[in-house]
C-alpha positions in Angstrom: 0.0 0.0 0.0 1.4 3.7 -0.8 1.8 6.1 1.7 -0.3 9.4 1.5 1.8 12.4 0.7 0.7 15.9 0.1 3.0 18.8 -0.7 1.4 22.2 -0.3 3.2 25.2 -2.0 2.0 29.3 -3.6 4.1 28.6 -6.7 6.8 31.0 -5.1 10.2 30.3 -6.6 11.2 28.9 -3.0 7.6 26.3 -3.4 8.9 25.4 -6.8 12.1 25.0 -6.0 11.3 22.6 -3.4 8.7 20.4 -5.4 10.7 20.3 -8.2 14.3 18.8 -5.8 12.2 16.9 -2.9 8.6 15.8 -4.9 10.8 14.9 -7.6 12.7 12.4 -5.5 9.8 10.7 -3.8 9.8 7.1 -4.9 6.0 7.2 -7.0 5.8 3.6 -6.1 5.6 3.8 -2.5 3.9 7.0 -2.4 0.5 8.4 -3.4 1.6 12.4 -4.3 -0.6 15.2 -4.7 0.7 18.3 -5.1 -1.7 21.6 -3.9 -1.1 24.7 -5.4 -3.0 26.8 -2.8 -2.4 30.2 -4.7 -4.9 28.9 -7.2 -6.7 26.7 -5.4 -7.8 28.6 -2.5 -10.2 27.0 -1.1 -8.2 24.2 0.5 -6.2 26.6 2.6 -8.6 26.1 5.5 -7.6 22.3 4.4 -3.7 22.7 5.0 -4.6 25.0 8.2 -6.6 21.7 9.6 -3.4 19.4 8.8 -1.1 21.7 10.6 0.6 23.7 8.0 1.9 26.8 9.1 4.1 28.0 6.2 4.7 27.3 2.7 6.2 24.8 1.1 4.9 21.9 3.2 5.3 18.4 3.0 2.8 16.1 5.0 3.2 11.9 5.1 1.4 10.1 7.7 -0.2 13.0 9.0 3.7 14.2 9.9 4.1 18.3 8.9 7.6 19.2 7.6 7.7 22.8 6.9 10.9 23.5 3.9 12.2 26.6 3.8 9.8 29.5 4.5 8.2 30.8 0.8 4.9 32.5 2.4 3.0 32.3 5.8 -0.3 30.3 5.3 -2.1 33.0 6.9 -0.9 35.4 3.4 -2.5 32.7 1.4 -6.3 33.5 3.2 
């Protein structure tokens, strides 16, 4: 079975930068990866809030937040 993984990001050049090096490296086979764009899909900011995400880009796996780098507060994304 894959493990959930969602990556949350505003398309800064930080976000992209970071999807593009760590996303990029996640083994597809033992992962389930969905990538949120939350500068254009705005409504699942309350979403990422619920999870635990504080900043942007985000990384959750097993319900586990790692916050990468710091591209925007969440709160800038409202």
């Amino acid at each position: 079975m894959k493990t959930k993984a969602l990556f949350y990001h505003a398309g800064c050049p930080i976000c992209v930068s970071a999807e593009q090096k760590l996303v990029g490296s996640l083994d597809a086979s033992k992962f389930d990866i969905e990538v949120i764009h939350l500068g254009e899909d705005k409504a699942r900011v309350a979403e990422a809030e619920r999870v635990g995400v504080k900043s942007v880009p985000a990384l959750i796996i097993d319900g586990e937040v790692l916050h990468i780098n710091f591209g925007a507060d969440i709160a800038a994304l409202r």
